[in-house]
C-alpha positions in Angstrom: 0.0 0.0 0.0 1.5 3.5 -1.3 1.8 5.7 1.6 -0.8 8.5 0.1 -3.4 5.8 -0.6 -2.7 5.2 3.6 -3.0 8.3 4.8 -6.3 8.9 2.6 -7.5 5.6 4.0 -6.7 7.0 7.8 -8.0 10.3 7.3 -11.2 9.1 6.1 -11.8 6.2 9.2 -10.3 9.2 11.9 -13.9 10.3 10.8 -15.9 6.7 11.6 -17.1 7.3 15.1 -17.4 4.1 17.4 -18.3 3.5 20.8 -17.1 0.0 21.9 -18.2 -2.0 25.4 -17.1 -5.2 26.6 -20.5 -6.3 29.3 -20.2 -9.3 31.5 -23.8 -11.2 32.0 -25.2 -13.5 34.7 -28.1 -15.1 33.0 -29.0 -17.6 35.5 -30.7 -20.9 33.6 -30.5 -19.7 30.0 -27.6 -19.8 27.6 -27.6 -16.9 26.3 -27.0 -16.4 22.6 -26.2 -13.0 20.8 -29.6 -13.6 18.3 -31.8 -13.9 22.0 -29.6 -10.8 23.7 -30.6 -8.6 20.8 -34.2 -9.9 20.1 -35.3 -8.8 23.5 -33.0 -5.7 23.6 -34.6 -5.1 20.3 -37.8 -5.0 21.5 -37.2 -3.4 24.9 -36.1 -0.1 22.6 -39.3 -0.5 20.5 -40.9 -0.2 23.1 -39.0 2.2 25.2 -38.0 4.8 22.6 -39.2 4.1 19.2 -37.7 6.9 17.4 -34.1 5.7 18.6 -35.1 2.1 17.9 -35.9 3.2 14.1 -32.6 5.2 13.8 -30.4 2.0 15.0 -32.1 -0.7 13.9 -33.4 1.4 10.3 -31.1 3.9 9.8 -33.2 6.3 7.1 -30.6 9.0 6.7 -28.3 6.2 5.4 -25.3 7.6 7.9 -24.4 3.7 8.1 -25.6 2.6 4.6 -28.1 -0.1 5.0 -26.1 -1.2 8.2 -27.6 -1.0 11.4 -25.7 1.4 14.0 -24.5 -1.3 16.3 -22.7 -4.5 16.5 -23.6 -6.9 18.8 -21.1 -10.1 18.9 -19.7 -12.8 21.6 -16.9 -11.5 23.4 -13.2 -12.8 23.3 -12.9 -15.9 26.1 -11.8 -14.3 29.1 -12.6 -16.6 32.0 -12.5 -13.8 34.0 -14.9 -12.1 32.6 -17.6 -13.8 31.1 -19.7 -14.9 29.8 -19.6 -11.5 28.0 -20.7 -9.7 24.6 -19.1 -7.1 22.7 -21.8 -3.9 21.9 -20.6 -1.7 19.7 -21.7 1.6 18.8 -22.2 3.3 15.6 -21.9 6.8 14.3 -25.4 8.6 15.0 -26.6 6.0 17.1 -23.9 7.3 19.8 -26.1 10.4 20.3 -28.8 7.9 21.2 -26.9 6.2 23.8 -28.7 7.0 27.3 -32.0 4.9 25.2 -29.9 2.2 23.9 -28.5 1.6 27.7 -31.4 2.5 29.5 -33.1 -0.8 26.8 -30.7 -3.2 28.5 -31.7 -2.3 31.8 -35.5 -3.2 30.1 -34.4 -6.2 28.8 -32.7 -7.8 31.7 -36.5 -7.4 33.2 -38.0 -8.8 30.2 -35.7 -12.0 30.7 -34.4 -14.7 28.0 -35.9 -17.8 26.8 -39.1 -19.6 26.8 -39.1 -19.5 30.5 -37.9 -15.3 30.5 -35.4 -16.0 32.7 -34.3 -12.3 34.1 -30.5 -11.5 34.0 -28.1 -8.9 34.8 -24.9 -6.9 33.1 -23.1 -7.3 35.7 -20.0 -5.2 33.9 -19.7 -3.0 31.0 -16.1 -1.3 30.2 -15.8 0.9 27.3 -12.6 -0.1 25.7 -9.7 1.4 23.8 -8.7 0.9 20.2 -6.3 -2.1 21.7 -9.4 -3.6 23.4 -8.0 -2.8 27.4 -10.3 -1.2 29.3 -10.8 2.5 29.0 -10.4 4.8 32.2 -14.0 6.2 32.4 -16.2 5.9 35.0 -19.5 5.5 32.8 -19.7 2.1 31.1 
């Protein structure tokens, strides 16, 4: 890679805007998959804020092409913290953020499986670029 191509390519992704968490979960009798985590977090925002629901889930203004404004995936294995998912943020849907958390808290309550069995984030670290743990106090 020529270095002008390079330092197009890394002046255009300084502008990509991401907000990444590791979060730990206790989910007591269900094992928990990332389709059943975002199902009912899904449908706690529906219900909880619509508006930021459509603009995560349905982005219109195509800020994230046809791509929803989060990633939700299994977290590296870390026995010491697991069993754990990586959320991951998106461009506008950062401004929405306080909703987006406040729909876990929602969902926990709603519960997993056939049985909705509650559960709990018991941790949620923002990380850095090299996936350690960022130094803020609001996860």
């Amino acid at each position: 890679m020529n270095s002008s191509f390079s330092l197009q390519l890394l002046a255009l992704l300084a502008h990509i805007r991401i907000l990444p968490r590791r979060m730990r979960l206790d989910t007591p009798g269900v094992e928990a998959t990332v389709p059943m985590l975002r199902g009912t977090w899904g449908a706690a925002l529906h219900d909880l804020d619509p508006a930021a629901y459509a603009s995560v889930f349905h982005p219109a203004d195509g800020s994230n092409g046809d791509s929803p404004g989060y990633i939700l995936r299994p977290a590296p294995r870390d026995p010491a913290f697991a069993p754990a998912v990586e959320w991951i943020l998106i461009g506008d849907a950062i401004a929405r953020d306080a909703s987006l958390r406040r729909a876990w808290d929602v969902a926990s309550g709603m519960g997993l499986g056939p049985a909705r069995r509650r559960f709990q984030i018991c941790q949620a670290l923002v990380l850095n670029p090299d996936e350690s743990p960022a130094a803020c106090a609001d996860a």
